[in-house]
Every structure is written in C-alpha cells, then in structure tokens.
N, C-alpha and C positions, 0 to 999 in steps of 0.2 A: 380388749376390755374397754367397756363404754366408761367415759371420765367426766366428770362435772367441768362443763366448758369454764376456763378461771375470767370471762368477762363475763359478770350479770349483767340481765339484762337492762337493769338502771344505769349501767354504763357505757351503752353504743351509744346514748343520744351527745355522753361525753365527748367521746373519741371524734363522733360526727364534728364537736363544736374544736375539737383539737384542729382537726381536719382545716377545717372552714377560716383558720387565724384571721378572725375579725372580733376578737375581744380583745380589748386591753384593757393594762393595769394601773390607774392612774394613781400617782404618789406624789403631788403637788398639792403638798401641806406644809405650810410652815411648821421650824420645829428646830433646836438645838441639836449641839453634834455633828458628829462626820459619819456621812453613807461613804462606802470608798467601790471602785473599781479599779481590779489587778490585773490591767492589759497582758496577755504573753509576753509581749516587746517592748511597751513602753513605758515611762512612768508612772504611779499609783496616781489617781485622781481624786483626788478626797474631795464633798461637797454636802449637797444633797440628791435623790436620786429624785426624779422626775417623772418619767416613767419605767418599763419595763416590760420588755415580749418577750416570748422565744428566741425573739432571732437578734434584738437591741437592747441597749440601753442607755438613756439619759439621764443625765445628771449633770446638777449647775456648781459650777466652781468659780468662785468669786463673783459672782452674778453673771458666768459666760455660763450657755450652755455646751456642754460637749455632748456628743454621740458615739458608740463604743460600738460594734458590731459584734453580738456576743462570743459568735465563733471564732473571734478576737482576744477573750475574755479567759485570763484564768480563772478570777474566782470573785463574788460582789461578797460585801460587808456590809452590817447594816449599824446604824448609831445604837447605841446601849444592849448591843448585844451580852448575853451572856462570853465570858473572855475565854471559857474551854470551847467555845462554836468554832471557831476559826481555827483551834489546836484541831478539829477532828476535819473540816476542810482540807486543813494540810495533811495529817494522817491520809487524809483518802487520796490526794493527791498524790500522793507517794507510794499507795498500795496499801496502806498498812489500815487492814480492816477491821481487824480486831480490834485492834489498839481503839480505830476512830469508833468502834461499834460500843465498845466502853467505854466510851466516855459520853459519847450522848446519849446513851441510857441513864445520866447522872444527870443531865441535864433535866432541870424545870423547868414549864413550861408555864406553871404561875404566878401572876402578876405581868407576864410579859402582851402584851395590848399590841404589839407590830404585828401581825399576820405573815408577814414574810419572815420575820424570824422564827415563827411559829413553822412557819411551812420548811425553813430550812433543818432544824431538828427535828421532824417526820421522815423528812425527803434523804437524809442521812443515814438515820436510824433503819429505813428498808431498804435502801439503797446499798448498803454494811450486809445487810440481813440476804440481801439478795446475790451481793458478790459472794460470801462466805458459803451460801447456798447451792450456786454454780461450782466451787470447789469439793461441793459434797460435803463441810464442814456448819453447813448453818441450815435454817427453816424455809426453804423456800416458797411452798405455800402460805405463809406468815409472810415473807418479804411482797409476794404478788397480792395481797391483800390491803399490806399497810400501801404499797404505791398507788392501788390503786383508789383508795382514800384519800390520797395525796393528791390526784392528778383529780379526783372533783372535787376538794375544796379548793383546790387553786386552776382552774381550768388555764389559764393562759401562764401558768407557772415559766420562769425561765429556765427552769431545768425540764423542761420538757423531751428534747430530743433525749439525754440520757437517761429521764425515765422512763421512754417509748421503749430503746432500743434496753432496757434493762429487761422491761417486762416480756419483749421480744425473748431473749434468750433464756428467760426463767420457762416461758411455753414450749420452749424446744424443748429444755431440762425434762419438763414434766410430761413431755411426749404430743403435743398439741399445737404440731404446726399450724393447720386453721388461722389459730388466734393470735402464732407469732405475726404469721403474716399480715395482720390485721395492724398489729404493734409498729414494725417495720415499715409499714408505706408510711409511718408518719414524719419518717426522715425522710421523705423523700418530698415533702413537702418546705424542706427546710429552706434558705436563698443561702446558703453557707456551702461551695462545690465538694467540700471535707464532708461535710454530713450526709449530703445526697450520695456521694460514691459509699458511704459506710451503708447507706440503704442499698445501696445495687448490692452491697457485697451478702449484704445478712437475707437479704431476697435469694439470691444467688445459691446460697447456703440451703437455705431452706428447702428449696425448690431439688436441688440434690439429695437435701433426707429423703425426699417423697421421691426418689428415682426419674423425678422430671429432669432429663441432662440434659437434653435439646434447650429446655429455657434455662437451667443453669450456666451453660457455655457460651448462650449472648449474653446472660448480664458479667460471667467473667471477663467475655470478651471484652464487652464496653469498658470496662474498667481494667482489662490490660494496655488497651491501646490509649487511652488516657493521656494528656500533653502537660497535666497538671506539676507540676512539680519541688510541690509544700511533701514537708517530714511525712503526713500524712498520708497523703495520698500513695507516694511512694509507695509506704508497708502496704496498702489494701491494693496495689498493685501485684507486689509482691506474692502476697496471699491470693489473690486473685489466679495467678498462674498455677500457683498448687491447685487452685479448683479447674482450673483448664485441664490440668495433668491427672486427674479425678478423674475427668469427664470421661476423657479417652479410657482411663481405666475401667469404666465401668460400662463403658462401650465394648469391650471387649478387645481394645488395643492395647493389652497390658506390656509389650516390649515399646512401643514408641509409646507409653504414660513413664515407662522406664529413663530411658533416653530423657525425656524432658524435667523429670524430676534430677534425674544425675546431676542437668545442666545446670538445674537451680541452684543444687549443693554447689556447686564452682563459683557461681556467681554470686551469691550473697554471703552475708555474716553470719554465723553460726551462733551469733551470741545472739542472738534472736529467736529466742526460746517456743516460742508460740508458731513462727515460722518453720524451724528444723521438726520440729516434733512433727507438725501437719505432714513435713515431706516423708519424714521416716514412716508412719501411719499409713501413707498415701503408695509409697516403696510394698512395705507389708502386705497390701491387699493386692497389690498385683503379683509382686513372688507368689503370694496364698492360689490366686487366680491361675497362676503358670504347674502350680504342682512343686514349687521352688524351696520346701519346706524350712531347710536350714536356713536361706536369704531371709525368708519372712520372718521366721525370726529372729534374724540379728536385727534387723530393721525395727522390729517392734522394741528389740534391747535398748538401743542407743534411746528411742524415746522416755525409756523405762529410766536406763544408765544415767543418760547426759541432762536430757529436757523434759524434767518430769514438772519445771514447773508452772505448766499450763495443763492445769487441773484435767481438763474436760479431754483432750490427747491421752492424757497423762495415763486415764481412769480404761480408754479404749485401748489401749494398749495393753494394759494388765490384762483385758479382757480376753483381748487374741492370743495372750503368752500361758495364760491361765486353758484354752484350748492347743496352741500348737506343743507347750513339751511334751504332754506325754506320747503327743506322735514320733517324737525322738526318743525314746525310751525313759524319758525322765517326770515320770506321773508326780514327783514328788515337788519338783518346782512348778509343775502347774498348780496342784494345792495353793502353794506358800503366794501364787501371783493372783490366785481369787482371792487367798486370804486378804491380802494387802490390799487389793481391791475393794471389798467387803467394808475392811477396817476402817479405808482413808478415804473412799468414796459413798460410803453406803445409800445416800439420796439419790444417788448418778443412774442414770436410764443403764450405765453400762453392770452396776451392780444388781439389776432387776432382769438383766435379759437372758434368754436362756443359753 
C-alpha cells in the first residue's frame, strides 16, 4: 500500500542544509545567570554558552573559554529556564517517558524569548512522543511531525544526531525505509566515532528489512571488526554480530547462523535485554527456516518470558508465537499472543501484518 512519504517536500532543502554543517548558532550575548554543561566525566561548567553545533559546545567560565565536544556531553542547561525542563531531561535520561512526556506538556512556552529553551520543550515533547511511539504506546505520526518542525526551526539544533536517528527509526516503524535512510546518513556525517558506528549500525538494519544482506554484512562487518573500545561502541558491536548471525540466516545458513548465535548467548550478559531478545528472535527464524517448530518456539518464549522489554523484539515475537502455537496444537495461546500483541503494541508494523 502506497504511503504518504513523512518528509515534505519543504523539508529536503532542510536535511540538505543538516547535511552540509555549515550553519552555526551563535550565542554571544551578554546576559545574567548560568548556561551550564553536564560533561559525562567531568565536572559541570557553569558560564555563559557561546556557541553551539551538532557536534560542540562553548561556553565562557569566568572569562575562560572552554570547548565540550558534544558527544562528550550529557545534557546543556540554559539560564532562566523553566525548573520542570531539566526534571524531564533527566526523566528521559533515565528512560522514563512518560513521566518526562508529562511534564512537558505543562510546560509554557510564554514569555519565555531564549529560542533554545523553546527548542528544547519541542524537541522533548516529540522526542517522548516518538519513543513511546516505537513502543506502540504513543503517536508516532504526531512525534515525526512535531521533529520535524523542530529540526527547521532550529536547523543547526544540538540535538541533531538524536533527532536524525529518532526520525530514522519512526520511518522503519511506519514502514518507509527510503526515508529512514535518508534520516540515518545524517549520523554519519557526525566527527563523534560513537555516532558514526550507531549510523553503520541503523544503515545496516535497514538495508536487512529490504532483504539487502550482501550490504547489511559489510556495514556489520565494519562495525564488528571495530578497535574502538568506549561503553558504546562495544554494545553496537555486540548487536552488530546478531546482524552478522541474521545475515547468514537469511542466506540460507540457518545451522552456522545457529552456532553463532549460541556463541553470542555464552559470551555476553543476558541482562542486556535488547541484545538477548534480538538473538532469541534471530534463534526463532532459523528453527522456523529448519522446520524446527518446537525450538522456534521456545526461542521466541524466552523473548516473550525474559526480554520483553525492548518493545519493537518484544511486539515480533508475539507475532511469530501468535502463528507458531497453533502448529503444536494449541490455537488457544496463539489467540491470546495476537491478543497481547494487538493490546500492547497496536501502532507496530508487527500488529498490522498479516
């Protein structure tokens, strides 16, 4: 079914100008109060900010300047902000999106004359809207609308890379690789080696929906063989091999996609919920592929059981468990696993397909 592409067309010349990081944002105004920046590592910098890109940030403290390399960056503050702004930062920080998605919808945006705090309760508010979305819990088409209002009134926004890569995985949701991919080379454009391997990886991805494995298996490659060795990169390593162990499966090597996924479960942490789920999913479709009916479905259980809580796994998994019981004689828990599907996912590509 044909689908209204979610990039208008008043917004390629945007993306073009994302593309191109030759605007900046200049904030060399005098002015009362403390802008602050919350390094991952180091201590908080309170000042004034200076400027601000995608990829940096300055700001003067006591008349020095410093420079912050954003992907350095947990989180920027701005002087006279509203004081629930930075509660819903942290909320999101943390995961908790509903929480943060209530509270900046309390938030006003009258009287307030900074542009960046303006930008940052937009950039929140669909950003909440879009995670909760990918859960199957919120508006996704609402979330890719408000970002994408977001990302032309602030074209050189610093939250760029995770609005890219937001919008990137709201087009998968909604079925429209095209335009993910569109979204995703814009990490790849980042100077942060954390955000360019998260582009190889969401390219990677994508490139697998569309059954392209030949080029899914070099960008996993690239990013298995990776020397990088930040918290980061690591996991998109890790994930990375599951899409290696994919590739093969859908090559048609379902016993060595086998083998290499077992090897994963030894090797890694189990509390790694987004991880295990991908392998047990990953397990599933090659039992499914071998004729292996009972394996495929314990594989899909555990996902179901253990690591249900990476939504978008979580939602595919109901989905295959919802077709394999009644192949074991039990038509009544496949019902009850579309139901759940249905109930907790109902926006998910997985509760729309046939």
């Amino acid at each position: 079914m044909n689908q209204t592409p979610i990039i208008p067309s008043g917004c390629r010349t945007l993306f073009a100008a994302l593309l191109a990081g030759t605007i900046l944002l200049s904030l060399a105004k005098p002015g009362q109060g403390q802008d602050r920046v919350y390094p991952k590592r180091d201590a908080v910098a309170s000042g004034k900010f200076v400027e601000i890109t995608p990829t940096a940030v300055k700001i003067t403290v006591r008349n020095k300047e410093q420079t912050f390399d954003m992907a350095d960056v947990r989180k920027l503050s701005f002087d006279d902000e509203p004081n629930t702004l930075d509660r819903v930062r942290e909320s999101v920080l943390q995961g908790q999106y509903e929480q943060a998605l209530d509270e900046v919808k309390k938030i006003s945006a009258d009287g307030i004359e900074n542009p960046l705090i303006k930008q940052d309760i937009e950039f929140y508010r669909y950003y909440c809207e879009g995670k909760l979305g990918l859960a199957g819990r919120g508006d996704k088409l609402l979330a890719i609308k408000g970002l994408l209002a977001v990302a032309k009134e602030n074209q050189k926004s610093h939250h760029l890379y995770d609005l890219s890569d937001m919008l990137g995985q709201l087009a998968m949701a909604v079925n429209q690789p095209d335009q993910a991919l569109r979204y995703f080379n814009v990490l790849m454009s980042a100077t942060s080696p954390d955000t360019k391997a998260l582009g190889v990886y969401r390219l990677g991805s994508v490139e697998l929906a569309q059954g392209k494995v030949d080029e899914a298996k070099v960008r996993f490659g690239q990013l298995a063989a990776a020397t990088s060795a930040s918290p980061e990169m690591g996991r998109l390593k890790s994930l990375a091999e599951v899409g290696l162990a994919t590739c093969e499966q859908m090559s048609g090597n379902n016993e060595q996609a086998l083998q290499k996924l077992d090897s994963l479960v030894q090797q890694y942490d189990s509390t790694d919920q987004e991880l295990f789920a991908r392998i047990n999913n990953a397990k599933g479709a090659a039992y499914t592929a071998l004729g292996k009916t009972n394996q495929a479905l314990l594989s899909y259980l555990q996902t179901d059981l253990l690591f249900f809580t990476d939504a978008e796994a979580h939602a595919e998994a109901l989905y295959h468990l919802a077709k394999l019981w009644p192949l074991t004689g039990q038509p009544a828990r496949g019902a009850e696993a579309k139901a759940r599907l249905t109930a907790q996912y109902a926006s998910s590509i997985w509760a729309n397909k046939d």
